[in-house]
N, CA, C and O atoms as a Tinker XYZ file with bonds, in Angstrom:
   240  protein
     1  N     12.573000   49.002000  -19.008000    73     2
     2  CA    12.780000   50.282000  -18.366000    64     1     3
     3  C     11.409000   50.891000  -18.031000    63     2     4     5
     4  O     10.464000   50.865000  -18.821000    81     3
     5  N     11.373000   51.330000  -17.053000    73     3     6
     6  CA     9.781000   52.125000  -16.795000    64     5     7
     7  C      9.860000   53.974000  -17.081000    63     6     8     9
     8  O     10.693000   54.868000  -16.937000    81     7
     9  N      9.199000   53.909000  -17.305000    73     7    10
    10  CA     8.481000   55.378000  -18.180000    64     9    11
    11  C      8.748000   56.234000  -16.786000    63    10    12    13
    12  O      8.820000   55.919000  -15.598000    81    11
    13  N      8.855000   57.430000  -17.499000    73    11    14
    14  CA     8.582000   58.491000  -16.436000    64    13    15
    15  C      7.485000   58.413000  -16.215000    63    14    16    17
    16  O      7.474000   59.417000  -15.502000    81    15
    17  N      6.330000   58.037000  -16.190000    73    15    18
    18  CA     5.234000   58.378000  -16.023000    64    17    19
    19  C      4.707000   57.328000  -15.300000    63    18    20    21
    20  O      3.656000   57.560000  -14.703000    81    19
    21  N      5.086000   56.469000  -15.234000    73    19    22
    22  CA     4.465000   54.738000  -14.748000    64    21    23
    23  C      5.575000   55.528000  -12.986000    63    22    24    25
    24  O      5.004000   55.300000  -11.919000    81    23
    25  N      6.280000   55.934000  -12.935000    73    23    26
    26  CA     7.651000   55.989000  -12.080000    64    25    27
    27  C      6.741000   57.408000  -11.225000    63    26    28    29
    28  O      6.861000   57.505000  -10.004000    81    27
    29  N      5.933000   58.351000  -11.949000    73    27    30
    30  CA     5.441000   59.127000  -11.008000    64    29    31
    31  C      4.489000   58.927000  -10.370000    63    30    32    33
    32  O      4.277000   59.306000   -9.218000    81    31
    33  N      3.578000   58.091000  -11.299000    73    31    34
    34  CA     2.369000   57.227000  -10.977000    64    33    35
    35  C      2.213000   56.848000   -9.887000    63    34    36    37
    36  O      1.327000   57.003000   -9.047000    81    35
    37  N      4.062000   55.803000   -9.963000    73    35    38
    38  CA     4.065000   54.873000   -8.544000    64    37    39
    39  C      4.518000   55.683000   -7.588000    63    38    40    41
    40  O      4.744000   54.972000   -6.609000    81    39
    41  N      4.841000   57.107000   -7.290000    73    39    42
    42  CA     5.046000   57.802000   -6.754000    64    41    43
    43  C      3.937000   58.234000   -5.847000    63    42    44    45
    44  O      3.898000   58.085000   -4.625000    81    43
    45  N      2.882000   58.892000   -6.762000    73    43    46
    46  CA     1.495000   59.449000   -6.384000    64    45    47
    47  C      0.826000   58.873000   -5.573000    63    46    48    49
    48  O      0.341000   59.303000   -4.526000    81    47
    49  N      0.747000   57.341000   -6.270000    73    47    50
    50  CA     0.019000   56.145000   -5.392000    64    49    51
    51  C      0.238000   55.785000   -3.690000    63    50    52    53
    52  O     -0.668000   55.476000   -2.916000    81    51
    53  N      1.843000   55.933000   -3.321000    73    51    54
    54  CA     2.802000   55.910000   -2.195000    64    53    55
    55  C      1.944000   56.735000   -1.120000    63    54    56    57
    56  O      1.285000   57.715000   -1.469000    81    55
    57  N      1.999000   56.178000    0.517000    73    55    58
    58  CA     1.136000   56.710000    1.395000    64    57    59
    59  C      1.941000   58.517000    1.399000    63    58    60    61
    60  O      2.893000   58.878000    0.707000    81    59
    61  N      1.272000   59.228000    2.265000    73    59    62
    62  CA     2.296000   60.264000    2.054000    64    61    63
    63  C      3.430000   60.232000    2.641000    63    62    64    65
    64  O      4.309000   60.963000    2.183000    81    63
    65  N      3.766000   59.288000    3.944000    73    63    66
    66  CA     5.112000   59.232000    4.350000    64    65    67
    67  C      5.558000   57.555000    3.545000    63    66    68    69
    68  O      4.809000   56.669000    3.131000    81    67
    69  N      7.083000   57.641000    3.569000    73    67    70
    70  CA     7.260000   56.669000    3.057000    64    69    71
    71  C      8.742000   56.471000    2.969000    63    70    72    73
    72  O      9.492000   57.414000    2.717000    81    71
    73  N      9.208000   55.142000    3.191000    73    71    74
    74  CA    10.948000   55.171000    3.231000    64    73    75
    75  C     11.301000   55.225000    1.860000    63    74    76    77
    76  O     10.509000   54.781000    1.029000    81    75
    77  N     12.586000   55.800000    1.452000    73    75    78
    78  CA    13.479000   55.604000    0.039000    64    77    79
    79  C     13.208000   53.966000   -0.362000    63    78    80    81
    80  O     12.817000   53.620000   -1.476000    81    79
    81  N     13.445000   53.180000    0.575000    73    79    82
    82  CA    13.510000   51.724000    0.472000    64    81    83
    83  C     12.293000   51.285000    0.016000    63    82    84    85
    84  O     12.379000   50.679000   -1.052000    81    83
    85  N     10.901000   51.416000    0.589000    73    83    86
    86  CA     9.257000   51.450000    0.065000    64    85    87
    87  C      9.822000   51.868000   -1.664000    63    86    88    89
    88  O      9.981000   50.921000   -2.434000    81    87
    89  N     10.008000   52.846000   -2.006000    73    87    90
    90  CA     9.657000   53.227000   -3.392000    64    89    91
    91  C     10.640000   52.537000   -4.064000    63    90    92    93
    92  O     10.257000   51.826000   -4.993000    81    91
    93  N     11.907000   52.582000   -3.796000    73    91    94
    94  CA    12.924000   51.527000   -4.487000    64    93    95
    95  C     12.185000   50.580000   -4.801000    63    94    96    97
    96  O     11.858000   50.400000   -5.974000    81    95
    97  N     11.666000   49.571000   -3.525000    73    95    98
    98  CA    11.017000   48.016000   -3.873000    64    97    99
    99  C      9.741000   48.183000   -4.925000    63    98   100   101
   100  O      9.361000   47.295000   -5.688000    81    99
   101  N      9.356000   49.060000   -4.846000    73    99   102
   102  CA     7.774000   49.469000   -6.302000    64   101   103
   103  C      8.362000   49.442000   -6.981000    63   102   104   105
   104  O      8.486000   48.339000   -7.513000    81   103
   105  N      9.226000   50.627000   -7.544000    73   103   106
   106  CA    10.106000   50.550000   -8.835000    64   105   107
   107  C     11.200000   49.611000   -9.463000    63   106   108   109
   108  O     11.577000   49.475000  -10.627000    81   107
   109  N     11.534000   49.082000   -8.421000    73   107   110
   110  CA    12.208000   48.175000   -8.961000    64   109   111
   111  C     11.234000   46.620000   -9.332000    63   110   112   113
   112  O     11.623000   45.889000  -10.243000    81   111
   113  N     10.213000   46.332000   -8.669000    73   111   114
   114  CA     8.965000   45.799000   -9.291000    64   113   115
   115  C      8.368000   46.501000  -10.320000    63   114   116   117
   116  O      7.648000   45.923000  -11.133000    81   115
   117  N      8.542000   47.425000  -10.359000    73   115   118
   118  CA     7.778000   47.724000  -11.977000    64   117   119
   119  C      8.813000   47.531000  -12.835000    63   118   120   121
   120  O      8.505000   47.369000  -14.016000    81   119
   121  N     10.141000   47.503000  -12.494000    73   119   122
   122  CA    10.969000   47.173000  -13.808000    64   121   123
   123  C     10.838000   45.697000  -14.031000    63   122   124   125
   124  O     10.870000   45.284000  -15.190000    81   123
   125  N     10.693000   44.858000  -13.027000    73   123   126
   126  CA    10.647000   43.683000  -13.227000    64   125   127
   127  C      9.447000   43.110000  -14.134000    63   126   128   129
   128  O      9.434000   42.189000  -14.950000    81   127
   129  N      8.475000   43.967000  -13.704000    73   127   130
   130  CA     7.509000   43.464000  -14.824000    64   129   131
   131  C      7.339000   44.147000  -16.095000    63   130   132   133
   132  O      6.529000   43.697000  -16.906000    81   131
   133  N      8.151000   45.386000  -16.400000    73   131   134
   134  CA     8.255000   45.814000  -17.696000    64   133   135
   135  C      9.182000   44.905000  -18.488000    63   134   136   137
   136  O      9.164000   44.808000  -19.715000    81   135
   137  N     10.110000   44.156000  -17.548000    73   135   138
   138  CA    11.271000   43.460000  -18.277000    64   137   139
   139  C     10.902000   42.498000  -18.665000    63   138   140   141
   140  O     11.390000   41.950000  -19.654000    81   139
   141  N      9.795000   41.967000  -17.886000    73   139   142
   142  CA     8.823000   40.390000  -18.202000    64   141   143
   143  C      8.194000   40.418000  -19.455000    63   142   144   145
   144  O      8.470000   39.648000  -20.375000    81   143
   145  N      7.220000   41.442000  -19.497000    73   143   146
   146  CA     6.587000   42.466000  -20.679000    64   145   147
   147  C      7.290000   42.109000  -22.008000    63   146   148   149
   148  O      6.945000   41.248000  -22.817000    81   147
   149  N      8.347000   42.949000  -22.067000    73   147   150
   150  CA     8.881000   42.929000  -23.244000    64   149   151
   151  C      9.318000   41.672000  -23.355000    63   150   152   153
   152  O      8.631000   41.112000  -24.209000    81   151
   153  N     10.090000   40.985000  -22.930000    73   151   154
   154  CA    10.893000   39.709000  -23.139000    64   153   155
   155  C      9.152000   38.780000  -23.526000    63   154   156   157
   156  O      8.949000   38.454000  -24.695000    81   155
   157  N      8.516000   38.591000  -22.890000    73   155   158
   158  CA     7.284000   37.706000  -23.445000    64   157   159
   159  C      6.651000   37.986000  -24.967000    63   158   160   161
   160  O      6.160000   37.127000  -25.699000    81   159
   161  N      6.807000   39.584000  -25.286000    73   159   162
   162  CA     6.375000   40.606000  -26.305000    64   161   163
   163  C      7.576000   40.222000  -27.765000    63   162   164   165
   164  O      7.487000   40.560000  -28.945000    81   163
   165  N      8.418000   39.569000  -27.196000    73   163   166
   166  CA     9.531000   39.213000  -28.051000    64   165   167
   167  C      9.962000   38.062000  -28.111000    63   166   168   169
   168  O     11.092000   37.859000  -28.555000    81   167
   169  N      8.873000   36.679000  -27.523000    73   167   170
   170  CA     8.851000   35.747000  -27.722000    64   169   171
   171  C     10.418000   35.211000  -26.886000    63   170   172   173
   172  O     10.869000   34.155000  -27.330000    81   171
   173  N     11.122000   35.794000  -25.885000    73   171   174
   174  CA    12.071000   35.540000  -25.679000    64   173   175
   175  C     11.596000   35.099000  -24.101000    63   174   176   177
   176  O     11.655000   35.937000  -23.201000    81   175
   177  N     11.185000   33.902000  -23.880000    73   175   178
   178  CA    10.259000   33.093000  -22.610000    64   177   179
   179  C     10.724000   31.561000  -22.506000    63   178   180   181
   180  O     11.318000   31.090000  -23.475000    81   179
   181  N     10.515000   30.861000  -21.523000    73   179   182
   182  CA    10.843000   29.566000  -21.720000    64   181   183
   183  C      9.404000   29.009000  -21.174000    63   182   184   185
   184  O      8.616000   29.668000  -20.495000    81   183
   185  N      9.271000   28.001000  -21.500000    73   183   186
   186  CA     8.229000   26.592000  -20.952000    64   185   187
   187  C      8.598000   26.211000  -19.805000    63   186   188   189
   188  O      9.759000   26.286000  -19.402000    81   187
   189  N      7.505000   25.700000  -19.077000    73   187   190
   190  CA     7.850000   25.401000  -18.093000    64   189   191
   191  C      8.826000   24.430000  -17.957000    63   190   192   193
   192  O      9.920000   24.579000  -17.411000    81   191
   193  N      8.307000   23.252000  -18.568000    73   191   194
   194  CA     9.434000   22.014000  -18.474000    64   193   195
   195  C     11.320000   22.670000  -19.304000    63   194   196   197
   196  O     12.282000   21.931000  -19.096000    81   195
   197  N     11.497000   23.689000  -19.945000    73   195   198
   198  CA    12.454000   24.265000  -20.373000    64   197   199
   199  C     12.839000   24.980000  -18.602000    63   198   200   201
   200  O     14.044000   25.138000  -18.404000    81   199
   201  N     12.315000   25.200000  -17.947000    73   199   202
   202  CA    12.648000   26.028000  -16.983000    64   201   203
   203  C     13.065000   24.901000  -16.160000    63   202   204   205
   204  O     14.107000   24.853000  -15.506000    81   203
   205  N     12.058000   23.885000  -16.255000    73   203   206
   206  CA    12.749000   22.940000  -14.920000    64   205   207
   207  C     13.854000   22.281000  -15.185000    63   206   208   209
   208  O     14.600000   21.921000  -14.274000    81   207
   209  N     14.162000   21.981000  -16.733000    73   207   210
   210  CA    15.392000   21.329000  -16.948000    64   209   211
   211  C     16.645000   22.158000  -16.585000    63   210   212   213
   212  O     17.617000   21.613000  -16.062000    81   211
   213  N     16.605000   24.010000  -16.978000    73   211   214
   214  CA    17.844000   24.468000  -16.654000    64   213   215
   215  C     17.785000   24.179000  -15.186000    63   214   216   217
   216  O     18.748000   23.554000  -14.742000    81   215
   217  N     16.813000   24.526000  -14.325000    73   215   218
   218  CA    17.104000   24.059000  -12.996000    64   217   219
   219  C     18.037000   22.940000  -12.290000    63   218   220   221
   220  O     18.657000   23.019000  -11.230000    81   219
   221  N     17.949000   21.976000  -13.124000    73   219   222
   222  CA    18.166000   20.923000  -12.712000    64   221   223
   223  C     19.526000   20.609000  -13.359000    63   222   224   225
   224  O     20.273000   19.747000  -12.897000    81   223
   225  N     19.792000   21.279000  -14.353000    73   223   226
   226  CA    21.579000   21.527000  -14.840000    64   225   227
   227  C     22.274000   22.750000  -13.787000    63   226   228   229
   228  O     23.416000   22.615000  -13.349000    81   227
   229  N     21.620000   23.657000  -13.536000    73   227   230
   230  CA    22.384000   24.541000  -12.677000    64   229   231
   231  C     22.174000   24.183000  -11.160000    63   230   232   233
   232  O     22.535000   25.070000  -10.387000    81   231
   233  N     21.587000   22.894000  -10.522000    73   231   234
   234  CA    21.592000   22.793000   -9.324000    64   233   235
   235  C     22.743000   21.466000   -8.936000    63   234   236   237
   236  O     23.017000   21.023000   -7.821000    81   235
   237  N     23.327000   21.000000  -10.409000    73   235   238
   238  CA    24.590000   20.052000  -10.216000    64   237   239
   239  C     25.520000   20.385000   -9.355000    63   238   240
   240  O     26.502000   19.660000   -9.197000    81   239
């Protein structure tokens, strides 16, 4: 989840005009990498070769 503060941040940063859609795609990239964050922070990650094998079961 991103912070209020990381969320105004990415706000501030934003040119001054800007579509709903522009800030959606930031924020929803910053959740993606807060979600990366924690899940790595909690040892909950795979290996690469762990990644290529599910690949290769879910592309049956």
């Amino acid at each position: 989840m991103v912070s209020r503060e990381k969320g105004l941040e990415a706000v501030k940063n934003m040119p001054k005009e800007f579509s709903i859609d522009d800030l959606m795609d930031k924020l929803l990239l910053l959740n993606k990498i807060e979600r990366g964050l924690d899940q790595s922070k909690n040892e909950e990650t795979f290996t690469a070769d762990e990644a290529k094998r599910m690949i290769q079961e879910w592309s049956k």
